[in-house]
N, C-alpha and C positions, 0 to 999 in steps of 0.2 A: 297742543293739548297736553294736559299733565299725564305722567306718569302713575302711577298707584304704588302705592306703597304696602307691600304684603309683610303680613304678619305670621307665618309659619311654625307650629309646634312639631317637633322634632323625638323621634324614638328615645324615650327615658335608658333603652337597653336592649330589648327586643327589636330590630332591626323592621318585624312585622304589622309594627304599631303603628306606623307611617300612613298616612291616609291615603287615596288616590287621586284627591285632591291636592293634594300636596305636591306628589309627585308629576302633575300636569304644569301645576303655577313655575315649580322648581326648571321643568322641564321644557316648557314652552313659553310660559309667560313674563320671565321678566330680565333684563340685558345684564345684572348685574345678583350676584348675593353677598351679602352683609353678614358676616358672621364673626364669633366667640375667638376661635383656632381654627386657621384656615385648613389645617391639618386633617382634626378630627371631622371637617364639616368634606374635605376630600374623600375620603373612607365612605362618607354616608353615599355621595353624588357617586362615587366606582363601584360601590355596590349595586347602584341603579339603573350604573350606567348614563349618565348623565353628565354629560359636559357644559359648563358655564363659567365666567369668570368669578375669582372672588375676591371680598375686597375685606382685612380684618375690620373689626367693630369692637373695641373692647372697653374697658373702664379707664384706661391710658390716653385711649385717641378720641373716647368719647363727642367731648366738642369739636373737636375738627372735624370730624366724619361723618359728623351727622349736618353738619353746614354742606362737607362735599355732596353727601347724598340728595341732600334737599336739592339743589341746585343742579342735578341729575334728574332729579324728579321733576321736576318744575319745567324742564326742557324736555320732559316726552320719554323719559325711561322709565321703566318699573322696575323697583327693586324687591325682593325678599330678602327679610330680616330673618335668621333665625338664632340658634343658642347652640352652644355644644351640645343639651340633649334637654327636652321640655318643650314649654312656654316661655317665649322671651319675655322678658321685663319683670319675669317672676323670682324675684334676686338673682338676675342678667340683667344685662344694660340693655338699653334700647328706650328709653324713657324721654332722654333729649330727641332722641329720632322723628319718635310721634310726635313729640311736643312740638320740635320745630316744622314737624309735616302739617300737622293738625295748623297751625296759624298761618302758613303758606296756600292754605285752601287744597292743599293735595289729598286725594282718597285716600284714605287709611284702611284695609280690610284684614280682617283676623282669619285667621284659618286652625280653627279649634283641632287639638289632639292630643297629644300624651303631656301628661302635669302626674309631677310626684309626690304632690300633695294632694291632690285629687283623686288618684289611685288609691293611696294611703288611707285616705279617709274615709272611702265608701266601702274599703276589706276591712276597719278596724275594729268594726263595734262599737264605736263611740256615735254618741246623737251626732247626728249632720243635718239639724233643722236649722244652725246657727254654727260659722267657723271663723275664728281668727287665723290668718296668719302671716306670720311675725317674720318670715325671711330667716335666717343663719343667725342663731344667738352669739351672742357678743362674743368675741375671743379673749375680753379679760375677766376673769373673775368677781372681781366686784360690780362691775359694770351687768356683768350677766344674770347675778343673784337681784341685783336691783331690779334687771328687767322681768325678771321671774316673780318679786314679790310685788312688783305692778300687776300681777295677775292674779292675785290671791282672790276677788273678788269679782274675776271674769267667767261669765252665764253662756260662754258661746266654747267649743270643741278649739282649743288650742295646735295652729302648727307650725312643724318649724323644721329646719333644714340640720344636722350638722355633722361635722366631719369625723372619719374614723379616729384621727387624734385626739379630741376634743372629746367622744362622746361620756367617756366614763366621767372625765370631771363633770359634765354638766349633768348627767343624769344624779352624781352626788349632790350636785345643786337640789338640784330638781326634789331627791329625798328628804331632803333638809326642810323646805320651803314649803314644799307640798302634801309630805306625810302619805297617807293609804289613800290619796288622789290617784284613779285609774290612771295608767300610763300605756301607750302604745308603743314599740318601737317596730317599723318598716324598713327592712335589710336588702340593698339590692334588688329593688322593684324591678320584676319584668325579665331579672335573670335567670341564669341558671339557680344559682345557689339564694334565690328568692324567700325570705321568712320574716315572721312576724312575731315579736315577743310580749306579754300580753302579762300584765300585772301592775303593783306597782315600781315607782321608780330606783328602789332600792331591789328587789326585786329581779330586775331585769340587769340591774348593775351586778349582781353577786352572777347571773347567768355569763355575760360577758366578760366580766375579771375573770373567770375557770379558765375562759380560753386561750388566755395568754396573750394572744396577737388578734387585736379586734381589726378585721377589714371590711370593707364596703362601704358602700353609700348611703343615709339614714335619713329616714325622715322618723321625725319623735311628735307624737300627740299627746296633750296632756288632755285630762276631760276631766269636765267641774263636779267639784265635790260631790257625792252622793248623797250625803245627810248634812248639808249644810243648806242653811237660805243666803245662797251665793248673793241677793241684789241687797244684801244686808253688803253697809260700807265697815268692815271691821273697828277702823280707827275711832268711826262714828260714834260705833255701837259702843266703843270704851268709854269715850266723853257724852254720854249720855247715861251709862251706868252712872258715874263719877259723879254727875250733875242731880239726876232723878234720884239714883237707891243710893248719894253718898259715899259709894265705897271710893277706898282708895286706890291710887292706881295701879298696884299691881293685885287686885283684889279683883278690877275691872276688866284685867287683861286676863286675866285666870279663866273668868265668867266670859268672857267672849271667846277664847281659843276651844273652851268646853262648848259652847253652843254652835259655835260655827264649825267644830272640827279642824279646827287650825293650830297646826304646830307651835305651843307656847311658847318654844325660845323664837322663832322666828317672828313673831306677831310684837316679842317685846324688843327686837330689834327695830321694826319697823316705828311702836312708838316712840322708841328713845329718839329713834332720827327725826319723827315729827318735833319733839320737845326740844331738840338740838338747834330745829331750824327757828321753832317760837322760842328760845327760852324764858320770857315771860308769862305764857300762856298758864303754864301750870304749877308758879310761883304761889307759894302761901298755902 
């Protein structure tokens, strides 16, 4: 008989977040655990008290590991998967895991609990009738701005992960791209030093530059314009000004950045690059 394959979320911070479910499967039910840092996943199990073998799982050993584990599972073991702190698979690896358990016929079960995007979004004030989220924005700068202004036109509560290094630049981004678009920012979920900065994304950058040395762990929400009609497609809305009331194009782009509330120079960067990739489109 196969094995089951357990899916375990793990304390974001708060050690108390832990379910008792969790602590049963961790503790009684399964031969083996699959984790992030065998290290940090030790800490959790001595806290608990809890003795079991473990075996790393990370984005290095990925395919191999998860071929061992299946092949574990398949012969009558159960494993739990978990993350250094969350929901696995939630920008954590684990994905080949299930994929290759999932096609093996082995039980897959989740065992719902702590997510730092989830906490984040029900403390922030932002709609949560609708959420994207995007995982860890990109580490390079252009590449990040790009994935940012892919968003200019998105109707659902934005989130994302990112690192005390990183945050100031990308919240520059974020100012630039996004203008007086609500921003949340989620400090240290679930710790002591637990806070939530609430404005826009310039805004929250001028609070954190003061401090000199930005620490912790972040989860950043961005949330759709308030006086825009977000399911209006910007670019759209230029080449049909252009087409319809004849204006020219940067007449078009004036008239859309003013109606959508969207940041002028960023809206004319976004056309130039459409024009860059047609250059014929808008010859003559």
């Amino acid at each position: 008989m196969d094995g089951t394959l357990y899916i375990v979320a793990t304390p974001i911070g708060n050690l108390e977040d832990i379910t008792l479910r969790a602590l049963r499967v961790l503790r009684e039910e399964v031969a083996v655990i699959a984790c992030e840092d065998t290290r940090q996943t030790q800490k959790l199990l001595e806290h608990f008290q809890i003795r079991k073998p473990l075996v790393s799982y990370h984005e290095h050993n990925e395919a191999a590991r998860s071929s061992e584990l299946v092949e574990r599972l398949v012969n009558g073991d159960s494993v739990a998967l978990v993350s250094d702190a969350g929901t696995p698979l939630l920008s954590d690896p684990g994905y080949r895991l299930v994929s290759a358990a999932v096609d093996r016929g082995v039980k897959v079960v989740p065992l719902p609990g702590p997510s730092a995007a989830l906490a984040a979004l029900s403390a922030s004030g932002l709609p949560t009738n609708e959420f994207r989220f995007m995982g860890f924005a990109s580490q390079k700068a252009g590449a990040r701005r790009k994935q940012f202004s892919s968003l200019l036109s998105e109707q659902a509560t934005v989130i994302l992960y990112e690192s005390p290094h990183r945050i100031l630049e990308t919240l520059a981004d974020m100012a630039e791209i996004f203008g007086d678009r609500p921003v949340v920012v989620a400090r240290e979920l679930t710790k002591i030093h637990e806070e939530f900065l609430r404005g826009t994304a310039a805004e929250i950058y001028a609070q954190l530059a003061q401090r000199g040395s930005v620490k912790g762990e972040f989860t950043v929400l961005i949330g759709k314009s308030e006086t825009a009609n977000t399911s209006i497609d910007p670019l759209t809305e230029i080449e049909r000004l252009q087409r319809e009331e004849h204006l020219d194009r940067m007449a078009a782009i004036k008239a859309v950045a003013k109606a959508l509330d969207l940041p002028k120079r960023e809206l004319y960067r976004l056309a130039l690059e459409q024009d860059n990739s047609n250059p014929d489109k808008h010859r003559g």
